[in-house]
N, C-alpha and C positions, 0 to 999 in steps of 0.2 A: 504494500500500500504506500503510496505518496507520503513526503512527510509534510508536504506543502498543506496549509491548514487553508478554506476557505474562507471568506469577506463573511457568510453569514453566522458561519462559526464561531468568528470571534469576534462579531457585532453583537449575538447572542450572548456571548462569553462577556462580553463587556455590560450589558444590560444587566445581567446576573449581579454585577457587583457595584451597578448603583443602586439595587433596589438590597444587596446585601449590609449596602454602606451607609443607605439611609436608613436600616437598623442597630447599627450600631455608633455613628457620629454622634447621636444626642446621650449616648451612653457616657462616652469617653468628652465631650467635649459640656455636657450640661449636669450630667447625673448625681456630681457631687453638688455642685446650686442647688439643685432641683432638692435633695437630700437634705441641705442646710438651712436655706433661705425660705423653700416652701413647705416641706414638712416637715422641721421645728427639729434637724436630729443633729447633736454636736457632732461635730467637723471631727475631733479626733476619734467618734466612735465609728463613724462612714470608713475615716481611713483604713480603720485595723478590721473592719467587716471585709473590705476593696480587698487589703494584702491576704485575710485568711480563707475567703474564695481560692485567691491565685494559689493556693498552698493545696489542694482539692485539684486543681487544676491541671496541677504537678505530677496526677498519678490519670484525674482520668479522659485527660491529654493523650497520651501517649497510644493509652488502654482502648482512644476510641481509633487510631492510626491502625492498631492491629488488628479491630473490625473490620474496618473497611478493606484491609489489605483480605481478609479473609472472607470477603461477600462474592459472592458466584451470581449473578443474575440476569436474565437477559437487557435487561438496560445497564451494563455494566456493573463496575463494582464503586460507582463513585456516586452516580445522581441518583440512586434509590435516597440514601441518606440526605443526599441535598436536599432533596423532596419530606423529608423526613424532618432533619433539623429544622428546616424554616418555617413548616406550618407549628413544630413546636415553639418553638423561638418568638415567631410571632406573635402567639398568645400571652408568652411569659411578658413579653416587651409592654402590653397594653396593663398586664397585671402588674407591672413592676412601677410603673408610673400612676397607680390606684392608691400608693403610696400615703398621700398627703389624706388619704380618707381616715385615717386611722391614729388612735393616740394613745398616750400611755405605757405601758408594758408592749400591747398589742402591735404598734408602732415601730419600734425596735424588732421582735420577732418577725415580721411581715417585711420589710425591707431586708434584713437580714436573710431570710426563708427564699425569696424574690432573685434579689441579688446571687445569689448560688445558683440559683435553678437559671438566672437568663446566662450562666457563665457555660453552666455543662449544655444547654442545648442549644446554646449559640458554638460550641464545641462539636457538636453532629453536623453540623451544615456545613461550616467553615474549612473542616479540614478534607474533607474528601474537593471542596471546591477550587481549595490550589493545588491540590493531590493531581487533579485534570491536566496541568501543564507536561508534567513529560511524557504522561500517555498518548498525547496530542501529536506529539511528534518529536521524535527523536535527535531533529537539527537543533544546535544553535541560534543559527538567525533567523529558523520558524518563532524557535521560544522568544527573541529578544524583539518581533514585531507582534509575537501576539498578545503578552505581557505589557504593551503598551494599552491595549483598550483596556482589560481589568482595572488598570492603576489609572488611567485617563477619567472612566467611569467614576470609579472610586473616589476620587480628587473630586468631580463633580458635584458629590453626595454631600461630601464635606465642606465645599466651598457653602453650599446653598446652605446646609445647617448651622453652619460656621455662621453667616454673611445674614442671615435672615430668619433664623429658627428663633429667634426672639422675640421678633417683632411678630413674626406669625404667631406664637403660643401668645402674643399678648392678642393681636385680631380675634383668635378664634374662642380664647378667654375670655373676650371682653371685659380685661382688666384682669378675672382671676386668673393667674400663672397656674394652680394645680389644675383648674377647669382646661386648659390651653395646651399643658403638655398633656393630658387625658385625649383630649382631641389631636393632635398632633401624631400619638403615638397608635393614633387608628387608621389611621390617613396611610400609615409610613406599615403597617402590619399588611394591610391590602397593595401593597404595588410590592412588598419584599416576595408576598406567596405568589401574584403574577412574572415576576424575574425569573423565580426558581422553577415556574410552571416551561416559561421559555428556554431555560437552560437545559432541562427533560426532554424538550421535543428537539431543540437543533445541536445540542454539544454533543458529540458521540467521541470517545475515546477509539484510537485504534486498536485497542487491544478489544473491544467490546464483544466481537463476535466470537472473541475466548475463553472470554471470562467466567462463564458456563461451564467450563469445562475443570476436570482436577485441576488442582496444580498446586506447588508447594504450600502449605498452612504455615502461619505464625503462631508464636505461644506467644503467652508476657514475657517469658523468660528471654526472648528473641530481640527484646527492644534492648534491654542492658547491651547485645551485642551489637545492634546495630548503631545505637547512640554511644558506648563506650570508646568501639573501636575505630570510630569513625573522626582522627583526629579533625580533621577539615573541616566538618559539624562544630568540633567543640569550641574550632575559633571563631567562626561564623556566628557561635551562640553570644559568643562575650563580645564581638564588633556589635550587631544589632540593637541585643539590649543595653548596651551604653548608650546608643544612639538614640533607641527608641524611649526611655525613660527619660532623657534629655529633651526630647521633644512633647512630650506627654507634660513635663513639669512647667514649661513654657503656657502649655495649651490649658493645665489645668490650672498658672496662677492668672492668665492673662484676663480671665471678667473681674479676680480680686483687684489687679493690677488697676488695672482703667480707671473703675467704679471708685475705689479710696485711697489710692496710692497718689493717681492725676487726678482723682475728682470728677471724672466725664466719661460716663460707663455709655456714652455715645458711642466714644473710641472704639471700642470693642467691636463693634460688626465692620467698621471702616478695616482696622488691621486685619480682623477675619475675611473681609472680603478681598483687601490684596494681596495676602497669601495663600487665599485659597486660587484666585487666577497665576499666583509663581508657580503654586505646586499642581497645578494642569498644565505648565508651561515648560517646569523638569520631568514630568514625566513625555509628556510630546516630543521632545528634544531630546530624550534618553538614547533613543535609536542614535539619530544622528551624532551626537556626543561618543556615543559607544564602538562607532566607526573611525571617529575624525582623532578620537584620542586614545593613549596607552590604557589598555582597561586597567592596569594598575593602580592608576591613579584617581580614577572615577569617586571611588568610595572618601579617599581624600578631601576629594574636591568637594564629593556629599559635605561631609561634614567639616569644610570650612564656611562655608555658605551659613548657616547657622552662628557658628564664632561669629560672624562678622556683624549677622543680626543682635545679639548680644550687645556688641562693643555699640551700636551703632544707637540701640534703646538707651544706652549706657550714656552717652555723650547728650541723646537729646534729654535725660533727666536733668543733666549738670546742667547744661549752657539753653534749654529751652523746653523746659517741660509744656507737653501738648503739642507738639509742633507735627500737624499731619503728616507732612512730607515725611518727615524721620520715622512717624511711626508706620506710615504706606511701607516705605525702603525698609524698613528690621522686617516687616511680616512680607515682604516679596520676597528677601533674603533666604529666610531659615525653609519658607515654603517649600522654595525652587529648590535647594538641596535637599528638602526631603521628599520632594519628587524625581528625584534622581534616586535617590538611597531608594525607595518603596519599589521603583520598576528592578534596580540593580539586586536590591539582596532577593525578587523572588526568581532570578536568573540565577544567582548564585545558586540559590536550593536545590533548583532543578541540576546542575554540576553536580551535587555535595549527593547528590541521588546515583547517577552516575559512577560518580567518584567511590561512594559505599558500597553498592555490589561488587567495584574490584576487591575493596580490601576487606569485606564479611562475608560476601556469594550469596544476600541476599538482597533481592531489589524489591524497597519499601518504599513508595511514594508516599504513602499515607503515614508512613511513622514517622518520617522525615520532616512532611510539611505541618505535621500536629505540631513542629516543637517552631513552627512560625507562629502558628494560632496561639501557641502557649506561651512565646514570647509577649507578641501584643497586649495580651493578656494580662500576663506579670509586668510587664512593662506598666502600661495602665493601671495594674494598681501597685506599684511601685513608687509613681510618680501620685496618686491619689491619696497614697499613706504618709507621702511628706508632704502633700499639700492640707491633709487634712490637721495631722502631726503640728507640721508646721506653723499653720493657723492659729492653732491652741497655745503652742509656747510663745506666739510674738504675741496676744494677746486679743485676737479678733473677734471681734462684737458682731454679729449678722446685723446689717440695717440700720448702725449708727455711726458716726464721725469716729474715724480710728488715730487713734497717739501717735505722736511722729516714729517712736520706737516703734507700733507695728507696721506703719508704713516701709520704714529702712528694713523691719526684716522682711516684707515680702518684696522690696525689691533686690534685695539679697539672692534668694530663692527664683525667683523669675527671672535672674540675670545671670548671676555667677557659679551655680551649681549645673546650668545648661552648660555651661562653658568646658567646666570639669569634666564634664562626661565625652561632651563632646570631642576633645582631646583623647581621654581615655580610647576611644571606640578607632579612632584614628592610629592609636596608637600598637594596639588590638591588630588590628587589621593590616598593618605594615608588616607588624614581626610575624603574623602566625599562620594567615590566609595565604596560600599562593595557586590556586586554580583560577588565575587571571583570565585565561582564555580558556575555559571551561578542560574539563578531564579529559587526558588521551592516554590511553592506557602505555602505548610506547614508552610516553615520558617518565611514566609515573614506575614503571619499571625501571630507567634508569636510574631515578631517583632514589628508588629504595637499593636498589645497588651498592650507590653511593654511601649512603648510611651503613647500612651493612658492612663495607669495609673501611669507615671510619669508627 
């Protein structure tokens, strides 16, 4: 079979993950506000709910890769679960944002209870749906042009959430915020299950019409070896989540930032809205970029793009707090590299997939790309437990004028711990990653050669 992927496959494929993205953007970019501001719950209890999900996560991540690697079915072994996850997920999403109905003891339990359940079955849908990439085709520059509409998609989801989910949860509220995200998260439940409907009828894996058939089984015991042994994985795990909690800590101080740091929680959708056009802009340009330059350096250049957004917020605090332009230019900044990084690391995977059947002899698309979903994931509440964390010890009030002391520490936290990581991930990814130009078995044998008689 061709490895050539067709225009409708991966318009399909891309659909799929704006209707996946506009389930989970209000997660990741609203859920701790949503949690604090609208239904009355301390910032430092959200966080450690956020981090001890991801810890659950940890096992049955992995646990849902080796399902999927083990389903036989004539629609393949990927979009039954797609199908599966998303009309779950969807329901949890409407129940998870019912939130604000509740008080008391009740309150805590219920968001708590919510919170875990939209993690694991936001965890069935997701992983078998970038699981799809190297089934799709086995080339390289298939993968690096069809990994542009997911991420392009994607970017879309976020930009609008980002850029507008506020202002709509206040239209459709009419003032009430829980009434709004209630509404909102019904709107976003019905186009996630029409995406996943059209991802069943046009994505088809090349392996589909074999999947049917025996063929080797996973245990759990299987994942220890595929994720222990697979050095490549384990630097790819510590480049991204550097990156990606870096960017998550950004996103999740940035409505504290505006609203009482500047004082003008206007700002907020303006920077959202021009970093969500950067980051549709680095992943459009990914392709090209990935041509014109040493892939070496890509992941680099990912995460200087962000440093620079940093320094750049940095500058306009000291010498012009509020000053649009500076703050357009930081959120075009950090975007655009991290639409570079989102298209770059899910290429990488697809290698590190590749790269693993040479050195375990078992080819796991699903255990591999679980531990992307379980990054974001941790990542997300990573960046959610020190913001919430963090919150608490600078001393933050929901909905009242904050002390100049909380102010410096969340611009502390929104500035200079992005920075850190950002560096870190950089750093990460010079020394330990080298499948630059994706897995060739020749090299990788001379390679180990080498080592061997060193």
């Amino acid at each position: 079979m061709s490895d050539n992927i067709t225009l409708k496959t991966k318009m399909s494929y891309g659909v799929g993950a704006l209707g996946k993205d506009f389930a989970c953007a209000p997660i990741y970019i609203f859920l701790m506000f949503y949690f604090t501001d609208v239904a009355g719950l301390p910032a430092a209890f959200v966080g450690t709910i956020f981090l001890a999900a991801r810890i659950i996560d940890a096992v049955t991540d992995p646990m849902m890769g080796v399902i999927v690697d083990n389903t036989r079915s004539k629609l393949g072994k990927f979009r039954p679960w797609i199908l599966i996850g998303t009309f779950l997920n969807a329901g949890v999403l409407v129940a998870l944002f019912c939130t604000h109905y509740f008080e008391g003891t009740a309150l805590y339990i219920y968001a708590t209870a919510m919170y875990i359940l939209w993690g694991l079955t936001y965890t069935i849908m997701d992983i078998p749906y970038w699981s799809l990439i190297p089934a799709l085709s086995s080339s390289r520059a298939e993968r690096e042009k069809l990994v542009v509409w997911p991420r392009l998609f994607a970017s879309l989801a976020w930009f609008i959430t980002g850029s507008y989910g506020l202002y709509i949860v206040g239209v459709l509220g009419d003032g009430d915020q829980g009434e709004g995200f209630f509404k909102v998260s019904m709107i976003i439940a019905v186009l996630f299950i029409l995406s996943a409907l059209l991802i069943a009828r046009n994505v088809k894996e090349k392996t589909a019409e074999v999947t049917a058939k025996p063929a080797q089984k996973f245990g759990f015991k299987d994942v220890l070896t595929i994720i222990g042994k697979n050095d490549q994985l384990k630097a790819l795990i510590g480049t991204i989540m550097s990156f990606q909690v870096a960017n998550l800590l950004v996103g999740g101080f940035a409505i504290y930032y505006f609203s009482y740091a500047l004082g003008n929680p206007e700002l907020f959708p303006i920077y959202m809205m021009v970093a969500g056009a950067a980051e549709v802009s680095g992943v459009f340009l990914f392709p090209r970029l990935a041509a014109f330059l040493p892939r070496k350096n890509l992941w680099l250049i990912a995460c200087g793009f962000p440093i620079l957004s940093c320094f750049v917020l940095l500058a306009m605090g000291i010498i012009t707090p509020g000053n649009v332009f500076l703050i357009g230019l930081s959120g075009a900044a950090i975007k655009f590299g991290i639409g570079i990084a989102n298209a770059l690391q899910t290429v990488m995977l697809a290698d590190v997939v590749d790269y693993g059947e040479h050195k375990t002899g078992h080819r796991s698309e699903s255990v591999i790309f679980s531990v992307q979903t379980m990054l974001v994931k941790f990542a997300g509440a990573a960046g959610a437990f020190i913001v919430g964390v963090g919150l608490s010890m600078v001393g933050y009030i929901p909905n009242v004028e904050q002390s100049s002391d909380t102010i410096m520490g969340i611009e502390v936290m929104m500035i200079g711990l992005p920075i850190i990581l950002m560096t870190l991930s950089a750093i990460i990814y010079k020394r330990y990653y080298r499948l630059h130009e994706g897995f060739n078995k020749e090299e990788e044998i001379v390679f180990e050669g080498t080592l061997a008689k060193a």
